[in-house]
Backbone as a chain_set.jsonl record, in Angstrom:
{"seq": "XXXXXXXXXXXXXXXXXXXXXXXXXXXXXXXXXXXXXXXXXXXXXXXXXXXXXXXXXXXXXXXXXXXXXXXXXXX", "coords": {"N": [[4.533, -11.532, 13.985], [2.361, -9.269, 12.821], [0.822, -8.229, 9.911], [-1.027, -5.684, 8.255], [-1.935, -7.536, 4.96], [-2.93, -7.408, 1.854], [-5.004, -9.702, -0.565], [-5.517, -10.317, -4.01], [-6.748, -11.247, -7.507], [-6.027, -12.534, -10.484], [-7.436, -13.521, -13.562], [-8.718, -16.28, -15.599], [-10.694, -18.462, -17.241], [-9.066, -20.315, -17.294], [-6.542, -20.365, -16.101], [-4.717, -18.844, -13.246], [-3.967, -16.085, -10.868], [-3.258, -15.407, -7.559], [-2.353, -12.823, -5.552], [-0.213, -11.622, -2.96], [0.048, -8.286, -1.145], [1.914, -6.555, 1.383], [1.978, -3.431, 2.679], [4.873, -1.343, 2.477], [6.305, -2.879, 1.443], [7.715, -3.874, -1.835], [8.177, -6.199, -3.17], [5.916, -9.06, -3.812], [4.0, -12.244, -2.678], [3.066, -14.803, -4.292], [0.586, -17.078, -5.841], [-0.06, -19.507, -8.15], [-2.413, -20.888, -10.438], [-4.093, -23.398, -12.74], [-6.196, -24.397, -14.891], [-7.934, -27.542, -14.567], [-9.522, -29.907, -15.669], [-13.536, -29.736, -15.508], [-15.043, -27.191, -13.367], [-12.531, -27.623, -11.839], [-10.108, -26.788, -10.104], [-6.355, -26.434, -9.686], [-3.593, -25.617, -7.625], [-0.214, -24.792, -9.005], [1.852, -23.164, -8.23], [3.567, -21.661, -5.678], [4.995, -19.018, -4.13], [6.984, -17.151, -1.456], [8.581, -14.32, -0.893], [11.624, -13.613, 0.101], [11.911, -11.415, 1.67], [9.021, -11.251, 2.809], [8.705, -13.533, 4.206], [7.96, -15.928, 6.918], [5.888, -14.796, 8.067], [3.075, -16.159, 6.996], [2.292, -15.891, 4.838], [1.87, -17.168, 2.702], [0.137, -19.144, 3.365], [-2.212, -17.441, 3.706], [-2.657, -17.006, 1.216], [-3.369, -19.954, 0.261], [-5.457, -19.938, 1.579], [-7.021, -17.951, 0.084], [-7.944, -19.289, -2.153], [-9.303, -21.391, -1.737], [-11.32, -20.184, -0.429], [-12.642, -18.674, -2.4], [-13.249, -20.899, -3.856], [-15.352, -22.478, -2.761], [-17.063, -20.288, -2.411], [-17.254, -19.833, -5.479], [-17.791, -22.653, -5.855], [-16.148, -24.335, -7.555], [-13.793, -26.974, -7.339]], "CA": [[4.327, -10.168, 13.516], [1.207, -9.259, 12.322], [0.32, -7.006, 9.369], [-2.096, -5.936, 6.781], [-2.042, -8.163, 3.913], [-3.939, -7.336, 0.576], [-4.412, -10.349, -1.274], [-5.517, -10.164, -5.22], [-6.55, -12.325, -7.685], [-6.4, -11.976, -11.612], [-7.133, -14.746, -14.161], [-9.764, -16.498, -16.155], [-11.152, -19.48, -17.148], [-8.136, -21.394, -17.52], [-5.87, -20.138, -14.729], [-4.969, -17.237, -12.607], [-3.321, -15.692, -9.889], [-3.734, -14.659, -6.438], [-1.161, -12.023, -5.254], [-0.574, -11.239, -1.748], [0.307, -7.333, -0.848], [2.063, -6.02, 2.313], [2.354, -2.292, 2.23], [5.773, -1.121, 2.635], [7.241, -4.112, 0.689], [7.254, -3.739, -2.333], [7.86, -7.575, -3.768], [5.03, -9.629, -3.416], [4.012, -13.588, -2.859], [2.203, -15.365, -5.078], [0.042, -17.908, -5.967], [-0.639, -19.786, -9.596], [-3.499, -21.958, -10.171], [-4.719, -23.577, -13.808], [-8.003, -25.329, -14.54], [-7.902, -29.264, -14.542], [-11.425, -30.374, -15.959], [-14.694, -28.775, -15.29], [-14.77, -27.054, -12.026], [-11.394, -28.16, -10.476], [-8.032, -25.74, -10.062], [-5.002, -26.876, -8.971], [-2.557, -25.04, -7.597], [0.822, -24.984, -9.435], [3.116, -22.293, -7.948], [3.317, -20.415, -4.236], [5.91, -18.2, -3.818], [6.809, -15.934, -0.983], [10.153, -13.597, -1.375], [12.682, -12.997, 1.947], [11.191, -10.148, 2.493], [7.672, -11.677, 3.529], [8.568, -14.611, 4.668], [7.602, -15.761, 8.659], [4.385, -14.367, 8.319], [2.156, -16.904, 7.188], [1.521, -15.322, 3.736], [1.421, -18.757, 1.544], [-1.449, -19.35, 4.069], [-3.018, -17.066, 3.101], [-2.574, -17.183, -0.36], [-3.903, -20.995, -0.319], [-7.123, -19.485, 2.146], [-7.858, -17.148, -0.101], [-7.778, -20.047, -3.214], [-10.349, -21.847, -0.859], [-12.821, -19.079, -0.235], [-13.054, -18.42, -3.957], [-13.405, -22.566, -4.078], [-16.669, -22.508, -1.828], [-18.08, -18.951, -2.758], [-18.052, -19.792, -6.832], [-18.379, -23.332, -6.595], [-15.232, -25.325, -7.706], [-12.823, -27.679, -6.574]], "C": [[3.103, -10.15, 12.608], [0.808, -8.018, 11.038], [-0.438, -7.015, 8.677], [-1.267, -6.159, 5.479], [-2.994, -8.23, 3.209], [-3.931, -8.797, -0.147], [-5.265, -9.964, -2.415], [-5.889, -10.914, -6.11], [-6.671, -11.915, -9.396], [-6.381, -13.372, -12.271], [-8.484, -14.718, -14.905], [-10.368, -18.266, -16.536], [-10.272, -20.853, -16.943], [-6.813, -21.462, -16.619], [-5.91, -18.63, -14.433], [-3.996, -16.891, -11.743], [-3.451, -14.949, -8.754], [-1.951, -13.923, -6.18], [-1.066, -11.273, -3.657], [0.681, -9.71, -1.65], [0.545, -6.768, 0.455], [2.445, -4.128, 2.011], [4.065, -2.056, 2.786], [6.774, -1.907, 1.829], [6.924, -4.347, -0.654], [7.215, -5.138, -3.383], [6.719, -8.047, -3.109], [4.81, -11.088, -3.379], [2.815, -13.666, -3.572], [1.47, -16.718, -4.934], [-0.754, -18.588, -6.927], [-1.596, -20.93, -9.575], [-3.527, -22.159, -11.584], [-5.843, -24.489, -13.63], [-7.182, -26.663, -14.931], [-9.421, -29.757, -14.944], [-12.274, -29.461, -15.504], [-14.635, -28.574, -13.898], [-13.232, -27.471, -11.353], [-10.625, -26.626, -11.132], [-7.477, -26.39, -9.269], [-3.878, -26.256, -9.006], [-1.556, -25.131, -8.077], [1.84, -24.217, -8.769], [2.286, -21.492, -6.573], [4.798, -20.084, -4.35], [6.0, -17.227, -2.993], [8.2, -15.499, -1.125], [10.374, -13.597, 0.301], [11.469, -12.222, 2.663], [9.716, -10.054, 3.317], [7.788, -12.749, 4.44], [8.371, -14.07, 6.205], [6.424, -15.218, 8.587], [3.076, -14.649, 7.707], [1.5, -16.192, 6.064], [1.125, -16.388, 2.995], [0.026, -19.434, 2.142], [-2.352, -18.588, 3.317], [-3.424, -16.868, 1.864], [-3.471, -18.011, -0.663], [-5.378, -20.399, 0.139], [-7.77, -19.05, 1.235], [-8.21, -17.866, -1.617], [-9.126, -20.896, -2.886], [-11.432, -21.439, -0.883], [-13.249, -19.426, -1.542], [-13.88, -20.015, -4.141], [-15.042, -22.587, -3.685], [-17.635, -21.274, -2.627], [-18.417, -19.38, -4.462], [-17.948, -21.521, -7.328], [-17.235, -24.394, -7.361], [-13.834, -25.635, -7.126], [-11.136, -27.765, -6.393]], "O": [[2.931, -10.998, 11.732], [0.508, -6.893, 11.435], [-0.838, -8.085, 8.219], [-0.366, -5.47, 5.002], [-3.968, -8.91, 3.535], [-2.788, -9.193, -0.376], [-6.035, -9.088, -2.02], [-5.324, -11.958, -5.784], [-7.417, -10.968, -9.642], [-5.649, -14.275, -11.867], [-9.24, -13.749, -14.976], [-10.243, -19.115, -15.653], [-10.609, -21.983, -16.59], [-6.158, -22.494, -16.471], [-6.55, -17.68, -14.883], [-2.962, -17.539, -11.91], [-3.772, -13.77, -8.902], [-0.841, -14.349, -6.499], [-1.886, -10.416, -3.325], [1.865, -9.847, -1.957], [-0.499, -6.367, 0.97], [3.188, -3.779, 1.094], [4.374, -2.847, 3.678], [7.93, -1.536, 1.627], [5.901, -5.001, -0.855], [6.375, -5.195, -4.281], [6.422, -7.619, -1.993], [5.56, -11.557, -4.236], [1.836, -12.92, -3.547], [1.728, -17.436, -3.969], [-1.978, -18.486, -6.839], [-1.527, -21.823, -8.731], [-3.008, -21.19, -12.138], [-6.279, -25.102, -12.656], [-6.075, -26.743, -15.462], [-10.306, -29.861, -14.095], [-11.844, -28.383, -15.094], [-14.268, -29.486, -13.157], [-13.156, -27.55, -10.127], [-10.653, -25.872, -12.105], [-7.953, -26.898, -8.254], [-3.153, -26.194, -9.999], [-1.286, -26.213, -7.557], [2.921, -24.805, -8.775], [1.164, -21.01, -6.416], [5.652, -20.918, -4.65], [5.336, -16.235, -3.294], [9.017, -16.344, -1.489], [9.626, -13.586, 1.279], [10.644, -12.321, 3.571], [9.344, -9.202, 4.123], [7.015, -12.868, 5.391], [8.448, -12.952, 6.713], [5.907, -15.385, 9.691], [2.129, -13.863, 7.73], [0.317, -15.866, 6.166], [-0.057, -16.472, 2.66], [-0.857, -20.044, 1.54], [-3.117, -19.01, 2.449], [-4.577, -16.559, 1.563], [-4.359, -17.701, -1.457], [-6.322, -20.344, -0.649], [-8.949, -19.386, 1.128], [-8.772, -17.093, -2.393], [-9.961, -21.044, -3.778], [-12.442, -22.04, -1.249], [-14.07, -20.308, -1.794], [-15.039, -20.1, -4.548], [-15.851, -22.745, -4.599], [-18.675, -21.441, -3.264], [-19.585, -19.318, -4.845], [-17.98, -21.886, -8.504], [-17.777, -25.424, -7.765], [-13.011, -24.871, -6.621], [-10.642, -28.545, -5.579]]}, "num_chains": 1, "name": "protein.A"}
């Protein structure tokens, strides 16, 4: 099943959070990161609820942890 998924990301130098958004649903999965030395993050927490699960949201969660990784540059 395929739908649109918003994902989100709020944070700052020292960690953050990506948040993934299906419309109609109104819990959401997550995804916590903190810094580890200069340049790195490391994920700490994914979470998807019932209600998302099967549809390959924690994927996208980590993808969109990735992008950010490449586009600004740390690991």
């Amino acid at each position: 099943m395929t739908q649109d998924v918003t994902i989100t990301h709020e944070g700052d130098t020292q960690g953050g959070e990506y948040t993934a958004h299906i419309p109609g649903i109104a819990e959401t999965g997550e995804l916590t990161w903190r810094a580890q030395g200069a340049g790195v993050r490391v994920a700490t927490h994914t979470g998807v609820p019932p209600s998302m699960q099967g549809r390959g949201i924690a994927g996208k969660l980590v993808d969109a942890l990735i992008a950010d990784a490449r586009e600004h540059g740390f690991k």
